[in-house]
C-alpha positions in Angstrom: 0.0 0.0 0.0 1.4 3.3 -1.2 1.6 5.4 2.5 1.9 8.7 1.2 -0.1 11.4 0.0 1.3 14.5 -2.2 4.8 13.1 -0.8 3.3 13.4 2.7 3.1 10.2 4.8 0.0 9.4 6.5 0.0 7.9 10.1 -2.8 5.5 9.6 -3.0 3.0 6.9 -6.8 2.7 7.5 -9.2 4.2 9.1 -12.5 1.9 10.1 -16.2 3.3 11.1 -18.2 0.9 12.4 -20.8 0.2 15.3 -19.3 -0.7 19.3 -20.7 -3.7 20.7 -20.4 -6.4 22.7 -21.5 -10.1 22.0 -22.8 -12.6 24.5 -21.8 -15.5 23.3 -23.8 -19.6 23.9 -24.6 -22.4 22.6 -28.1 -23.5 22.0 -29.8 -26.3 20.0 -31.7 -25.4 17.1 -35.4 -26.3 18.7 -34.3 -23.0 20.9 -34.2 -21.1 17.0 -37.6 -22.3 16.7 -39.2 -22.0 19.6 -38.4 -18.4 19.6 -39.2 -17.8 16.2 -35.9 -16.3 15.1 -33.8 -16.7 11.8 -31.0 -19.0 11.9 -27.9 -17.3 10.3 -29.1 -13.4 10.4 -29.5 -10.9 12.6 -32.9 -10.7 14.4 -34.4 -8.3 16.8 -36.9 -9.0 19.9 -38.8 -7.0 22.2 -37.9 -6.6 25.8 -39.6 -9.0 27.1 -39.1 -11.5 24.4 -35.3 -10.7 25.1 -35.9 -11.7 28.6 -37.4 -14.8 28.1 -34.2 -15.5 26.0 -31.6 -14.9 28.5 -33.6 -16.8 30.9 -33.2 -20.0 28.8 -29.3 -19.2 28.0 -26.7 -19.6 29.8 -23.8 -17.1 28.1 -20.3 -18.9 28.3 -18.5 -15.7 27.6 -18.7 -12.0 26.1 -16.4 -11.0 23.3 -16.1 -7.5 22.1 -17.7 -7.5 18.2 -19.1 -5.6 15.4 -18.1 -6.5 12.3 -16.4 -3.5 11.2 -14.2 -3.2 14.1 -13.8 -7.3 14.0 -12.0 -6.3 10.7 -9.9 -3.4 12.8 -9.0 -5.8 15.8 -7.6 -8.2 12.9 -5.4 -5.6 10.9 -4.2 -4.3 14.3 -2.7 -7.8 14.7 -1.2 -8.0 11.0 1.0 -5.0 12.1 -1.1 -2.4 10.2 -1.7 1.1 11.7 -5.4 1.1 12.1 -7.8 3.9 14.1 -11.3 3.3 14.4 -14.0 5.5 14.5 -17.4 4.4 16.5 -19.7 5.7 19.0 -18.8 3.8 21.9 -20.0 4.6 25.7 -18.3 5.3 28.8 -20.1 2.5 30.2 -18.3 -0.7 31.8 -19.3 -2.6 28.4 -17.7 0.3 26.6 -14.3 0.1 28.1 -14.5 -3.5 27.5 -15.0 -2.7 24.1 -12.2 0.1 23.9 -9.7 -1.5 25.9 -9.7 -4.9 23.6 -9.0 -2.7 20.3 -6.2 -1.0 22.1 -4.4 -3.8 23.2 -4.5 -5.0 19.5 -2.6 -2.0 18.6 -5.9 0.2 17.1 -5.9 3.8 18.1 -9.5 4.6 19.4 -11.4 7.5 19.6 -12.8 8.5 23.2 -16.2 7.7 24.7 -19.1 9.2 24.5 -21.1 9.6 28.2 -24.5 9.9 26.9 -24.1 6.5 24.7 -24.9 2.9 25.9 -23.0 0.4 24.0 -25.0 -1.9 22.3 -24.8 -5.9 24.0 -25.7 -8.9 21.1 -27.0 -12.2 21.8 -24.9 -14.6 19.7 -26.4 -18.4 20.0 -24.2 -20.6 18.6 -26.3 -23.9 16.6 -24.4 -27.0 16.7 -23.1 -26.9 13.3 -20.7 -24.0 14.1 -23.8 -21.4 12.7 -24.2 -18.2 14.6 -27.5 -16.0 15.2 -27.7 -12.9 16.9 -30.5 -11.3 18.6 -31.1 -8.0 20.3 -33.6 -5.7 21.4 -35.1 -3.4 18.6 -31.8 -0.9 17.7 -32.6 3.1 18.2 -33.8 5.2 15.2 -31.0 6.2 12.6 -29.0 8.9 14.2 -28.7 12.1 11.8 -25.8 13.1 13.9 -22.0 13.1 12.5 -20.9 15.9 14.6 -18.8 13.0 17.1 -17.1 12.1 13.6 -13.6 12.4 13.6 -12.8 13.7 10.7 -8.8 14.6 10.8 -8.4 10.4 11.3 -9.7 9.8 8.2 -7.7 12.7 6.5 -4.2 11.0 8.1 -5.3 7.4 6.6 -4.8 5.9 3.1 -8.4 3.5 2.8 -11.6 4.3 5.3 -13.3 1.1 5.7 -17.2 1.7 6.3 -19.5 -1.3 7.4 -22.6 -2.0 6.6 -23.9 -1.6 9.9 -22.7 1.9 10.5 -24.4 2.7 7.3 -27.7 1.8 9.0 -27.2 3.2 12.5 -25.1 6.6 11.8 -26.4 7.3 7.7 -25.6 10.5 8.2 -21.9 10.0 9.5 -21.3 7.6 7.1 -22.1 9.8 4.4 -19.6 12.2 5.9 -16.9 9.9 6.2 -17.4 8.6 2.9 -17.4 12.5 1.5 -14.6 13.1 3.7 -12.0 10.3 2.2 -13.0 11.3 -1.3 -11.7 15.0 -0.7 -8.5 13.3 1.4 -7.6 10.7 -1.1 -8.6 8.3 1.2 -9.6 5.1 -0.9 -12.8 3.7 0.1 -14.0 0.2 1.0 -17.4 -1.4 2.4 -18.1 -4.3 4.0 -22.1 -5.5 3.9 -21.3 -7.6 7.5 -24.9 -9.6 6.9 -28.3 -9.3 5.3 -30.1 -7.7 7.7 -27.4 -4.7 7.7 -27.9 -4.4 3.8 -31.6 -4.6 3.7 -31.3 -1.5 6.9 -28.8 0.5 4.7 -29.5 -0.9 0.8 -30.2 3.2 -0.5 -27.5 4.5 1.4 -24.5 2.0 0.5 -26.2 1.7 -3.7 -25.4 5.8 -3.6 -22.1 5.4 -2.0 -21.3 2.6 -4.2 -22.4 4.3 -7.2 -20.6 7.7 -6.6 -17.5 6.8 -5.4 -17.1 3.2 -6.8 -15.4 1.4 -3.9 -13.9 -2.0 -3.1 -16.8 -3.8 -1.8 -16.3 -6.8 0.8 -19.3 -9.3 1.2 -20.5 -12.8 0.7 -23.2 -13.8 -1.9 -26.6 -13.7 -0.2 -25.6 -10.4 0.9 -23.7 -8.7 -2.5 -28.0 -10.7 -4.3 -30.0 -8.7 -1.9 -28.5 -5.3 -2.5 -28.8 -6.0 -6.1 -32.7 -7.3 -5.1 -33.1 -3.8 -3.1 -32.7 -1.5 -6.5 -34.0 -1.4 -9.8 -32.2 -3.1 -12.8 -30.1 0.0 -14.1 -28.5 0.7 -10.9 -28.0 -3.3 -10.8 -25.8 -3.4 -13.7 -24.2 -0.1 -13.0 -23.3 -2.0 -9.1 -22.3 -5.2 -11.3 -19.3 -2.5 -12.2 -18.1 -2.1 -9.0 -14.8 -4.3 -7.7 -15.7 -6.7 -5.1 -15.1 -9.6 -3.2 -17.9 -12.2 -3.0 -17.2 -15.1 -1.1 -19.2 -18.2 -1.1 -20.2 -19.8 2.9 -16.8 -21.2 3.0 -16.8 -22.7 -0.2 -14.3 -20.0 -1.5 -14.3 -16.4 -3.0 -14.0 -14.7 -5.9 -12.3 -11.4 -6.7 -14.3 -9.3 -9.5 -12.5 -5.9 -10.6 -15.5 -4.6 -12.6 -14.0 -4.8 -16.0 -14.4 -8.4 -16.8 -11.6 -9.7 -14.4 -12.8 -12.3 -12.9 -9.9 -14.3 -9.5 -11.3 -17.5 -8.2 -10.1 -19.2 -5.1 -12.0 -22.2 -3.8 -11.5 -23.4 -0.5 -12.6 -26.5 1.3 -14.9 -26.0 4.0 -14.3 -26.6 7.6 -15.8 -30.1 8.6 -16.5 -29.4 12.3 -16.6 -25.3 12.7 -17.1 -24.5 16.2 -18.4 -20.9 15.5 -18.5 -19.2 12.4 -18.8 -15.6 13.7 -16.6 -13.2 12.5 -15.5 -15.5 9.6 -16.0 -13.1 7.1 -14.8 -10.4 9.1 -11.4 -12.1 9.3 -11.4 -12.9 6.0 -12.0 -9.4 5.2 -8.9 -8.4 7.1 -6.6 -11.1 5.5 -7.3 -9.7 2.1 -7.1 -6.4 2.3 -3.7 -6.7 4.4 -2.2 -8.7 1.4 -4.3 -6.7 -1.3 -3.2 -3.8 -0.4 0.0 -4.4 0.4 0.9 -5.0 -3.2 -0.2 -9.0 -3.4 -1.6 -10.5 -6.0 -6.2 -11.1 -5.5 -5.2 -14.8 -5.7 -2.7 -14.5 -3.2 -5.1 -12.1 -1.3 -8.1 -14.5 -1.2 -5.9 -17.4 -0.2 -5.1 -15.2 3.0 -8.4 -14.3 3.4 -9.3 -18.2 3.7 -6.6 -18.8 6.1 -7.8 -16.5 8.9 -11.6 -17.1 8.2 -11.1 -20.8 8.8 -8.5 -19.9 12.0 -11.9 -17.9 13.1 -14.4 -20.5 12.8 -12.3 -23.3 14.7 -12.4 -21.2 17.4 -15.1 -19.9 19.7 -15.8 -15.8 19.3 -15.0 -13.5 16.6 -11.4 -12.6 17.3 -8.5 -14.4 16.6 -5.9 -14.6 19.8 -3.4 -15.0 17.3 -2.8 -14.6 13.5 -1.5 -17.5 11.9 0.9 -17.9 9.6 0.7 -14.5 8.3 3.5 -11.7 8.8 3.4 -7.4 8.5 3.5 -7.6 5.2 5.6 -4.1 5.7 2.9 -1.6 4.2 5.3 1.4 5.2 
């Protein structure tokens, strides 16, 4: 990755906006899915009391920061890479949890905010390594951007905006993105699931459309933001670089010109939990993308820590296997 600017060398190679949470992570049976009528595989959101009857029948094993974006941040932050990320995170014990586990990867974070509660995720963990979350019904979009800082993403080369953040905080992603196209910043988003694309489809088809980014997703995900729009912005999103990869099957790297780099991959035979896969995958390709590697190369990498994270209970790898800084000066 080329680390200057006008001859001017930026402190950060990325800067990442995404949502602060924290996951509560168990194991349940899939009659549990059922008998609380929620989606295996997505993202679902209960009432209050629905969520208490939940944790009444759970028993968590262990809370793991999370949030897909910053998942991708606590990952570069182990490659070696100078990452900050941006988020609204509280000043609440779950917060400083939060905070405190990107630092200690080496991610510079911005400071809380005492008027925000960070958000808490039910992750239920299905026998076959599949995870589902569930939470109570998330606040309104926030028109604020004002707690954006902007000056981070002028001091990095690529802002990485998820998919998620694009729901929650339109308004500061919109800012952020506007903010890396005047810096130079290159732009990449990650769609993170399919209920954080059908929450922010009109918001990432305009960002994707003006300021054609490297896009980061699997395939049910990359389908339904083509489903959410009508067929001329579909072919004109069919133009956009990506990375589409397949449930562990493998990836493919498309550079919106015809190019198409295929890497299967077998998949994991006994996955303990698969959340954060993607994340981590996400995280293994851009450090090796990036960093001048080839997309085969790149998607190989990304394999490598997605199936280190599924073998694994939570969404952070404790260590990085196998892969060193790839020096990105």
């Amino acid at each position: 990755m080329n680390a200057t600017s006008g001859g001017i060398t930026k402190p950060y190679q990325y800067a990442i906006l995404g949502n602060a949470v924290v996951d509560a992570i168990t194991s349940v049976t899939d009659q549990l899915l059922a008998d609380h009528k929620l989606t295996k595989g997505d993202s679902n959101i209960l009432s209050h009391p629905d969520m208490l009857k939940l944790a009444e029948q759970v028993a968590v094993q262990q809370f793991r920061s999370g949030g897909s974006a910053a998942n991708t941040a606590y990952t570069l932050g182990k490659l070696g890479a100078r990452v900050c990320f941006i988020g609204k995170i509280g000043q609440d014990p779950t917060g400083r949890h939060f905070a405190e586990d990107l630092v200690k990867a080496g991610v510079t974070v911005t400071p809380g905010h005492a008027e925000h509660r960070t958000g808490e995720v039910f992750v239920l963990i299905t026998p076959d390594g599949r995870r589902t979350m569930a939470q109570t019904q998330a606040s309104q979009p926030s028109p604020d951007d004002a707690w954006v800082d902007e000056s981070l993403i002028e001091q990095s080369q690529v802002l990485l905006l998820g998919a998620y953040a694009a729901g929650s905080f339109p308004a500061a992603t919109s800012f952020a993105a506007r903010t890396a196209a005047e810096s130079g910043a290159k732009l990449i988003i990650t769609l993170a699931s399919n209920k954080a694309v059908q929450g922010a489809a009109l918001l990432l088809q305009e960002l994707i459309v003006t300021y054609s980014p490297l896009v980061i997703g699997n395939r049910s995900e990359w389908e339904a933001l083509l489903a959410a729009t009508d067929p001329h912005t579909a072919r004109n999103l069919e133009k956009t670089p990506r990375v589409i990869t397949r449930s562990g099957e493998g990836a493919a790297f498309y550079d919106g010109k015809g190019l198409v780099v295929d890497s299967p991959t077998q998949p994991v035979p006994r996955p303990a939990d698969m959340t954060g896969a993607g994340d981590a995958f996400a995280a293994g390709f851009l450090h090796t993308f990036l960093g001048g590697g080839s997309p085969q190369l790149a998607l190989q990498h990304g394999h490598q820590l997605g199936r280190a994270t599924v073998l694994q209970l939570g969404p952070r790898l404790m260590s990085v296997p196998g892969l060193e800084a790839q020096g990105n000066d």
